[in-house]
N, C-alpha and C positions, 0 to 999 in steps of 0.2 A: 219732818221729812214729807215730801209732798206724795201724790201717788204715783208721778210719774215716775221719780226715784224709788221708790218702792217694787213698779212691776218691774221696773227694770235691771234691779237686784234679784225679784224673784228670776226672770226669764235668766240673767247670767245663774243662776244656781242650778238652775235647770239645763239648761244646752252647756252650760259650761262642764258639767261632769261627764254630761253626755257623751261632747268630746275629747274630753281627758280619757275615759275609758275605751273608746275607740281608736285613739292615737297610737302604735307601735314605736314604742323608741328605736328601734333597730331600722324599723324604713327609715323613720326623719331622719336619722343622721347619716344612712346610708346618701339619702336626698341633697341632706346639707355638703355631704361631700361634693357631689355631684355640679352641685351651686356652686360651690367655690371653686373646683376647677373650672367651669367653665367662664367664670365673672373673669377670666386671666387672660385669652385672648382678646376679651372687649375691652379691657383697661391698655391692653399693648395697643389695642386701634386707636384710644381715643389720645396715648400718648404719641403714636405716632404722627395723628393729626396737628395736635402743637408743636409737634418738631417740626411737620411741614410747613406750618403757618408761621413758627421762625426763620427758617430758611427762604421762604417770600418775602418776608420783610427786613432779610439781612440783604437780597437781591435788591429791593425797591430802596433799601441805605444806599447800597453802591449807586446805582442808575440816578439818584438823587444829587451826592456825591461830585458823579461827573458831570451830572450839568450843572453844580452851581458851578463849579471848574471851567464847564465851556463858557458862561457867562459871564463870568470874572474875566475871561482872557479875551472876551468880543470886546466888553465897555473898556479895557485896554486898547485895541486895538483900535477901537471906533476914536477914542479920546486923541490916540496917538495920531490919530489922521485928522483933527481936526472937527469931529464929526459927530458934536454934542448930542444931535439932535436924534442918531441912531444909539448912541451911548446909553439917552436915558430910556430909550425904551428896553434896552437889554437889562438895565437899571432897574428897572419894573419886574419882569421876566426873572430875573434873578432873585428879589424880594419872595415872592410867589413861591419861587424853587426854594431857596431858605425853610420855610415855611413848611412845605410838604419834608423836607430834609429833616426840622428838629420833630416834627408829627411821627412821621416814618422810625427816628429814633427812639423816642418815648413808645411807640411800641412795640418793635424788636426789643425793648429792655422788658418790657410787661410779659413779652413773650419767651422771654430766657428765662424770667422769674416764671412763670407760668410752668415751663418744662422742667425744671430744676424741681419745682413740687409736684408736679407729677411724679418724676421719678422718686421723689423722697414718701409721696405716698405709695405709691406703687411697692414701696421695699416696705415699708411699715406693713402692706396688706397681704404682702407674700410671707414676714416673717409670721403674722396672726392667721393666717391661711393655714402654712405647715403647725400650727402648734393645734390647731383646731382638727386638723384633719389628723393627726397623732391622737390626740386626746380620745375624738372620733375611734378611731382604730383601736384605742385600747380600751373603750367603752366595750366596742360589740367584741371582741377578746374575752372578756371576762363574762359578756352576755353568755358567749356560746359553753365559756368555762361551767357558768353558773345552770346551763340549759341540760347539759351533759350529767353535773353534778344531781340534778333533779331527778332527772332519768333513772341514776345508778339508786337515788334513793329511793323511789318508788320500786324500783326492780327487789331492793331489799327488804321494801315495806311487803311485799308479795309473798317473800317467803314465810310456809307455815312452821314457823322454828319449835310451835309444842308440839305438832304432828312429827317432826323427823324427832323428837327428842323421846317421842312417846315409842315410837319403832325403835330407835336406839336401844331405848331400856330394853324393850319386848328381846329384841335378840341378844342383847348380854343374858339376861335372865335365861334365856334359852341353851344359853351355851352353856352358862355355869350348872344348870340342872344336867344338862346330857354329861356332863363333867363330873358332876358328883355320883350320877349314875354309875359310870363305869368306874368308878374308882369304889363306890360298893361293892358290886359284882367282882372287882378282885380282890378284894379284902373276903369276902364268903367264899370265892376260890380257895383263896391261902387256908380258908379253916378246914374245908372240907377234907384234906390233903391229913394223912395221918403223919404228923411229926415224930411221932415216938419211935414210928417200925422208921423213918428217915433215919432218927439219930442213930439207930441198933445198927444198921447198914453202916452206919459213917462209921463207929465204936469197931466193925468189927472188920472193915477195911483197915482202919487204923492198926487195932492189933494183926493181920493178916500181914502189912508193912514192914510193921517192928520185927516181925517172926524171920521173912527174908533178912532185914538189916543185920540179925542176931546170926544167922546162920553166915554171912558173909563175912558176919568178921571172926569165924568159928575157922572158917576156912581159912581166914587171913593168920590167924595163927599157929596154925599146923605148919602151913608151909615155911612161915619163920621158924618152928622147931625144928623141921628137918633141916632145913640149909645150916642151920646151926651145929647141927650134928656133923654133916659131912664135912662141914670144916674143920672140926677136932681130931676124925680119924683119916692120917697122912699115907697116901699111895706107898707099897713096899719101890726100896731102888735097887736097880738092875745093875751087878757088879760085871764083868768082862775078864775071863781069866786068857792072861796071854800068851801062854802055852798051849793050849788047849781051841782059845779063843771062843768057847760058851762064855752062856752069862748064866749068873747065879741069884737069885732076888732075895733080896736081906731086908725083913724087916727094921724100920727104926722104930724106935722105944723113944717115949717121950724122959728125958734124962732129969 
């Protein structure tokens, strides 16, 4: 390898990374769009151009056209009169005209071929145009996806997760001792409380209860004895003497 190949490998290794790290993918292509629309109205001029330059030399066919027609019908007419000697110069004039006529035609066909691939490129360069400028589009789509995505992870690299995990504990811990706290303090409540004179209290409500209950049904049974009674001994009935027209009350006797 000689040394000129040599610096010149080294100088690309060098400016070449240079500008690879300086490059933003996100301008270029914004760029390349930019290119490619606009390369759309100069391909429309330059087709329009060979469309005009076929339409001139579909004009220069006709005007060609009709003069070898006028000159066909002089050397008739010249002939018809006798009159060789203007015949052959129209004869002349005519060849000439021929001439420019099949010139004229071989390039109006160059020129239709010409337009014809214009447009065939021109559609080849709009279908690779839209597919580039899509591609384009869903490059930086995903750029800004990926831009966003970066962001939310740095924001979650930020957070100090053993610091909030270390407070977390601290105030469990804190709650469950104020917790265990008052749940001591009423458990030494409940002892302090004399249970014994409680229950003497409760034992002698109790009996105090049963002592009413007993005398209510004391009561309840007297007055079923009496009703009982007076239903056994029967009212005396009242006789009506009808002479006299007194009443006399007669005991009845149970028979």
């Amino acid at each position: 390898m000689s040394a000129w190949s040599r610096l010149k490998r080294l100088l690309n290794a060098l400016f070449g990374g240079a500008l690879t790290a300086m490059e933003d993918p996100r301008t270029i292509l914004e760029q390349n769009i930019r290119e490619l629309n606009d390369q759309v109205p100069e391909m429309n001029e330059n087709i329009a151009t060979v469309k005009a330059n076929m339409i001139m030399l579909q004009k220069e066919l006709d005007q060609s056209e009709d003069r070898v027609k006028q000159l066909s019908s002089r050397i008739r007419t010249a002939i018809q009169s006798d009159r060789d000697d203007i015949a052959k110069k129209y004869a002349m004039r005519l060849e000439d005209a021929k001439e420019t006529l099949e010139r004229t035609r071989e390039q109006l066909e160059n020129a239709e071929r010409a337009y014809e691939k214009a447009l065939e490129v021109k559609k080849a360069f709009m279908r690779e145009k839209e597919q580039k400028i899509q591609e384009a589009k869903d490059a930086l789509r995903q750029h800004e996806r990926s831009q966003w995505q970066a962001e939310i992870a740095d924001t979650m690299e930020q957070f100090e997760v053993a610091g909030l995990d270390q407070t977390h504990d601290e105030m469990v811990n804190r709650l469950n001792e104020e917790a265990a706290k008052n749940e001591a303090r009423m458990e030494m409540a409940l002892d302090s409380v004399d249970s014994e004179a409680l229950q003497i209290e409760e034992d002698a409500e109790e009996l105090r209860a049963e002592e009413v209950v007993n005398q209510f049904k004391a009561e309840m049974d007297a007055g079923a004895e009496s009703e009982a009674k007076g239903e056994l001994e029967a009212p005396a009935e009242e006789k009506r003497d009808p002479s006299t027209g007194t009443t006399d009350k007669q005991e009845t006797t149970s028979g």
